[in-house]
Kinemage of the C-alpha trace (Angstrom):
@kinemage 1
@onewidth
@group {chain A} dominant
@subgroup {mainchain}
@vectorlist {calphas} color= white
{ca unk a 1} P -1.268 21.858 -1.233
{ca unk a 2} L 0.664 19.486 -3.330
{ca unk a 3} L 0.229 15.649 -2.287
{ca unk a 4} L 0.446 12.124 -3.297
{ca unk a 5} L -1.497 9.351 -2.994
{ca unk a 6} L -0.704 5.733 -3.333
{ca unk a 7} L -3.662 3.232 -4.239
{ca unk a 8} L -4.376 -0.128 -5.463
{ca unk a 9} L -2.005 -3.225 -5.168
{ca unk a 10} L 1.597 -3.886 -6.077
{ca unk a 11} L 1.863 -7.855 -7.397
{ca unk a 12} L 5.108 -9.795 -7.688
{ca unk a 13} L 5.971 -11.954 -10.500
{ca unk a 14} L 6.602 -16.034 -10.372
{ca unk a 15} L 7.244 -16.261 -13.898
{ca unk a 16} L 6.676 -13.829 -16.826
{ca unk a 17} L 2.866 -14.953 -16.834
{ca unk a 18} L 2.324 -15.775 -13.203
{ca unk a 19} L 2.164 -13.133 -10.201
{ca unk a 20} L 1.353 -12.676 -6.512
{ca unk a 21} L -1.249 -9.811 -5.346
{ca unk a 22} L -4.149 -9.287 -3.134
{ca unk a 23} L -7.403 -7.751 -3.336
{ca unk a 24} L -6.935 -4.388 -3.258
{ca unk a 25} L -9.166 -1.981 -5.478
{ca unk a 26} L -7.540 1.055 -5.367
{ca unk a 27} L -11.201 2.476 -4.975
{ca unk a 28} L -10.720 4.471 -1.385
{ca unk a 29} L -6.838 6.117 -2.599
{ca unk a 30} L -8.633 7.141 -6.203
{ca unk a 31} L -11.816 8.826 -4.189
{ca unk a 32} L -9.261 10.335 -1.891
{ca unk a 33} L -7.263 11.732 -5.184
{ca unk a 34} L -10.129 12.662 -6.579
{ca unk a 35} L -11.832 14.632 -3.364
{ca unk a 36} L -8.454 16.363 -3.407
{ca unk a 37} L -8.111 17.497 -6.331
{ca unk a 38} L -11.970 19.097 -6.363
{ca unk a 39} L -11.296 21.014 -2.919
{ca unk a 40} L -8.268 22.283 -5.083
{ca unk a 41} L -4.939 20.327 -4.314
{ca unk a 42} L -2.424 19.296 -6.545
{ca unk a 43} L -2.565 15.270 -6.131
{ca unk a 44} L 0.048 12.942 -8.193
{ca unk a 45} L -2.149 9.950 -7.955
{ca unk a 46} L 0.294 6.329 -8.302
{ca unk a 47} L -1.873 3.798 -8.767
{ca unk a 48} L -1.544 -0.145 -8.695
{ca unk a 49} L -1.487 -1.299 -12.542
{ca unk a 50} L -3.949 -4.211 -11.734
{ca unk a 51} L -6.502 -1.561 -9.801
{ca unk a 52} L -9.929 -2.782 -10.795
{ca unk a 53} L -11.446 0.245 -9.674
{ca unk a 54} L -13.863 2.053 -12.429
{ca unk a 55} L -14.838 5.167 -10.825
{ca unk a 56} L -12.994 8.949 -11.124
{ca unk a 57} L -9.524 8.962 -11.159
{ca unk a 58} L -9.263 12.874 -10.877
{ca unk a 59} L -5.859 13.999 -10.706
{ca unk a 60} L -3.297 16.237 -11.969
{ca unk a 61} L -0.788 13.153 -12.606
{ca unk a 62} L -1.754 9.526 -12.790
{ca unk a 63} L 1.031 7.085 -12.770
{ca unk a 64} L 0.848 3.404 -13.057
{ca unk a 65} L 3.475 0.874 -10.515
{ca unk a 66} L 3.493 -2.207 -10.700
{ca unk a 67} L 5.665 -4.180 -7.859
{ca unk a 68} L 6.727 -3.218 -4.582
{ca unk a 69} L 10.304 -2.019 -5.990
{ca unk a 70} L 8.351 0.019 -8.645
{ca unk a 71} L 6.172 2.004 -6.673
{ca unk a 72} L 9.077 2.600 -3.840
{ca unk a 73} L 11.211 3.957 -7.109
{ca unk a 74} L 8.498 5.950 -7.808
{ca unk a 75} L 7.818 7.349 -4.159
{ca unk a 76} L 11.427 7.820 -4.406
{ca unk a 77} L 11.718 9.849 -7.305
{ca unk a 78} L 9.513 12.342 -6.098
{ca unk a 79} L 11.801 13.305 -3.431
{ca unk a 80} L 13.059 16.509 -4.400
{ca unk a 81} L 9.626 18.202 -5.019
{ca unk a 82} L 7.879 20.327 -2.724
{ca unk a 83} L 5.271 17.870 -1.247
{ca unk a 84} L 2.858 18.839 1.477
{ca unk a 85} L 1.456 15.824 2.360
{ca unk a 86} L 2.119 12.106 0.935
{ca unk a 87} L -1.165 9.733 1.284
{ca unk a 88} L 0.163 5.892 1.323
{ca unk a 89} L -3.090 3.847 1.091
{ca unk a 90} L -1.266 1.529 -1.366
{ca unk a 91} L -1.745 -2.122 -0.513
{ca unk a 92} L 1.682 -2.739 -0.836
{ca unk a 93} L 2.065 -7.005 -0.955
{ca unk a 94} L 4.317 -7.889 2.387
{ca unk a 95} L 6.726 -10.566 0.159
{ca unk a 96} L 7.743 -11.386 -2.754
{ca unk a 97} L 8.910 -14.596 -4.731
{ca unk a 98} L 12.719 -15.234 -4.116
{ca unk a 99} L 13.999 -19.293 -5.327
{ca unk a 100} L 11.790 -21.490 -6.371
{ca unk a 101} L 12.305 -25.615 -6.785
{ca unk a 102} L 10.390 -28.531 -7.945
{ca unk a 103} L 10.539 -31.338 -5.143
{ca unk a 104} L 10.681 -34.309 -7.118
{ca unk a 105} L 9.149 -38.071 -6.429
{ca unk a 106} L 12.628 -39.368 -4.741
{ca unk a 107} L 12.779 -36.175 -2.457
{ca unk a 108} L 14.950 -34.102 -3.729
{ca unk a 109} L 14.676 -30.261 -5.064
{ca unk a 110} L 15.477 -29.078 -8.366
{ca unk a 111} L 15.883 -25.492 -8.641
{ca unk a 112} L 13.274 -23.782 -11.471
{ca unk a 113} L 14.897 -21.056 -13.628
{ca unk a 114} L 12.176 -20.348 -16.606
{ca unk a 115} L 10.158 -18.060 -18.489
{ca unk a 116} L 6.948 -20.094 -17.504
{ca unk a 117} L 7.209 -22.799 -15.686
{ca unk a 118} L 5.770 -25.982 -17.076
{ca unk a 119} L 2.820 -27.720 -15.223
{ca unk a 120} L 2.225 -30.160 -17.926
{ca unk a 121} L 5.647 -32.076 -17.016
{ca unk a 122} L 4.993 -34.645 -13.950
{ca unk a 123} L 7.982 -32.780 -11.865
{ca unk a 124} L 6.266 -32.687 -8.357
{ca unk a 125} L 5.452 -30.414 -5.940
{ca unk a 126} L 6.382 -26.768 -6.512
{ca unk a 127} L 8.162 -24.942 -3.560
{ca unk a 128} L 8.409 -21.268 -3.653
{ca unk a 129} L 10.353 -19.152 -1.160
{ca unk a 130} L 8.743 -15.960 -0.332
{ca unk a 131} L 11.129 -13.499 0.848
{ca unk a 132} L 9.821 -9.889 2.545
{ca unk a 133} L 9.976 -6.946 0.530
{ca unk a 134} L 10.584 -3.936 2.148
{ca unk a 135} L 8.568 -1.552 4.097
{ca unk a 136} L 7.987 1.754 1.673
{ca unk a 137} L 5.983 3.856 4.657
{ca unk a 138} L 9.029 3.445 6.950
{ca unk a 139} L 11.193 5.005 4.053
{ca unk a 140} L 9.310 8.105 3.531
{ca unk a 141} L 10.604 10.485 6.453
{ca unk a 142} L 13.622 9.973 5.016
{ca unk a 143} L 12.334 11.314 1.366
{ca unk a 144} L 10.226 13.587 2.629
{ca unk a 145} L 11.467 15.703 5.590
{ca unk a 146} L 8.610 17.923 5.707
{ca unk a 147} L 5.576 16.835 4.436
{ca unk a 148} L 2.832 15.550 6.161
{ca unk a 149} L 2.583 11.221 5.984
{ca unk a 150} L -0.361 9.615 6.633
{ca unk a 151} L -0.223 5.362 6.316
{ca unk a 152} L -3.173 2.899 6.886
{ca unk a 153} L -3.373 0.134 9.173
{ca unk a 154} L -5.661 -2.354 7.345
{ca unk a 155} L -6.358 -6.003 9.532
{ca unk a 156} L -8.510 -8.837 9.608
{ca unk a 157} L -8.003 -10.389 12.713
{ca unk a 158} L -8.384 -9.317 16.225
{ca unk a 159} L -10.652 -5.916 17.809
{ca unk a 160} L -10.894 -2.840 17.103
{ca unk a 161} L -8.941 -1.999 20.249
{ca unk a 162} L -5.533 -4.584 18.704
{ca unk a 163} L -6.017 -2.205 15.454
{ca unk a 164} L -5.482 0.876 17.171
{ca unk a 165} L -3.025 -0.402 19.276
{ca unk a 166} L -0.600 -1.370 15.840
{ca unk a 167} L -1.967 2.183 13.759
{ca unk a 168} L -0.046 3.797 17.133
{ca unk a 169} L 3.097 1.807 16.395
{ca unk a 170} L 3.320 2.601 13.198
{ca unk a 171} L 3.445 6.516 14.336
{ca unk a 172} L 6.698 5.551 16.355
{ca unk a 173} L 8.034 3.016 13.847
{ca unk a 174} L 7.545 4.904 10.490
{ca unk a 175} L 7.300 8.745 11.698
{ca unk a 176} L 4.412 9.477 10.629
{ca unk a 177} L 2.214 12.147 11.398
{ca unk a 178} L -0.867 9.887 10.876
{ca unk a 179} L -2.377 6.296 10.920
{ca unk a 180} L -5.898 5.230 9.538
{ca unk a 181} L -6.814 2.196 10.777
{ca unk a 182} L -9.591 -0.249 9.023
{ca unk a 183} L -10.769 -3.812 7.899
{ca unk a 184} L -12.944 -6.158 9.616
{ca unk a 185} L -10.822 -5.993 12.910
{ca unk a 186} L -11.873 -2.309 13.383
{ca unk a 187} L -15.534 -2.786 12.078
{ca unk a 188} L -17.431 0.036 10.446
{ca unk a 189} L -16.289 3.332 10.281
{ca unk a 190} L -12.247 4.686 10.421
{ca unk a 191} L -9.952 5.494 12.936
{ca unk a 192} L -7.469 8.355 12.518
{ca unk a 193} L -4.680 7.956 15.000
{ca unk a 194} L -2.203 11.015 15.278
{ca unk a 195} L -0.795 10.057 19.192
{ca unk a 196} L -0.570 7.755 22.029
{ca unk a 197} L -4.103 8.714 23.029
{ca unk a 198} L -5.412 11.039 20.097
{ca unk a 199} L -7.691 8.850 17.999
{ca unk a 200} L -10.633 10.033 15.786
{ca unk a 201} L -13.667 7.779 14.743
{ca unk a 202} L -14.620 8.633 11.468
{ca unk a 203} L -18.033 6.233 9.844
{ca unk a 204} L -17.561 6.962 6.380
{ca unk a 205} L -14.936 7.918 3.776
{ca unk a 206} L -16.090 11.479 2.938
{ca unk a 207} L -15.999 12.639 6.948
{ca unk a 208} L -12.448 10.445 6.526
{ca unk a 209} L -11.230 12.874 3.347
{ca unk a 210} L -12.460 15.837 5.193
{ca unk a 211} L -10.069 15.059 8.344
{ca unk a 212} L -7.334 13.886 6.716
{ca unk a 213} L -7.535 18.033 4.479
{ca unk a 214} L -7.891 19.500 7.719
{ca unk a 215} L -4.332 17.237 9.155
{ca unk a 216} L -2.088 18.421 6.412
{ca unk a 217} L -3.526 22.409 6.253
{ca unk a 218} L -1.792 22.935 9.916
């Protein structure tokens, strides 16, 4: 089969030297990639620039992104090939940096247009607008009429039962053929929703890879 997998995080820029991100690792997308590619898949493996993870990267295509515009280009790109499956465990940041002012000792805002902004100067309080970036999973149906999509539903707050509850929305939302939900809020283990009441517990990441194979050879 010939798939992609997203991993690692996207970051946002406030200034050229300055950027928003999170903690992804990219570890669980590049063991995915890399399980792939042994049991014989072609994998295209797009992977967050800033991904600290060390381990095998085995794949027959690594490509960096960088932000959330990057990697959907990238997605988006790929369009007209003959994809099987598309694996988007990217953790793709939810905004990005849009105006940004100094608020200044009388009250009022001075908007901040620089290269790097200056923290030496006493200029106040820095206000930053974060504005949402958009959601890459729900664009992929459109891209890729055919192929199989599986997205992850990662969440800190709330039971395991709220987790499964948003990995089945995201089937209706995004079209999807698959959800994997994890994080604290869904404990140990992963669950692989495909339906309103179809849900797999998986405890570890190889009995994960091995179910998420089996979903895109039907």
């Amino acid at each position: 089969m010939n798939c992609v997998v997203t991993a690692g995080p996207t970051y946002e820029p406030l200034d050229n030297v300055r950027r928003l991100t999170n903690f992804s690792t990219g570890q669980l997308g590049c063991e995915l990639a890399s399980f792939l590619t042994e049991r014989g898949h072609t994998v295209t493996l797009l992977l967050g620039e800033h991904a600290t993870y060390c381990g095998k990267r085995n794949a027959r295509r690594v490509q960096k992104f960088t932000t959330t515009a990057d990697l959907r280009e990238k997605l988006k790109a790929l369009s007209g090939k003959n994809l099987h499956a598309v694996f988007h465990a990217a953790a793709v940041s939810d905004f990005r940096f849009g105006k940004i002012w100094f608020r200044t000792d009388r009250g009022g805002l001075a908007l901040v247009k620089a290269g790097k902004i200056s923290t030496r100067e006493d200029r106040g309080t820095l206000l930053a607008e974060l504005v949402a970036t958009p959601k890459i999973l729900g664009e992929l149906r459109r891209w890729f009429l055919t192929a199989r999509l599986v997205g992850w539903k990662y969440e800190v707050d709330g039971d395991r039962r709220a987790v499964l509850q948003k990995a089945r929305q995201q089937l209706v939302d995004c079209r999807t053929d698959a959800s994997v939900a994890n994080g604290p809020a869904y404990g140990a283990g992963f669950g692989v929703v495909r339906g309103h009441a179809e849900t797999t517990h998986l405890q570890n990441k190889p009995a994960l890879f091995k179910a998420l194979e089996k979903l895109i050879a039907k």
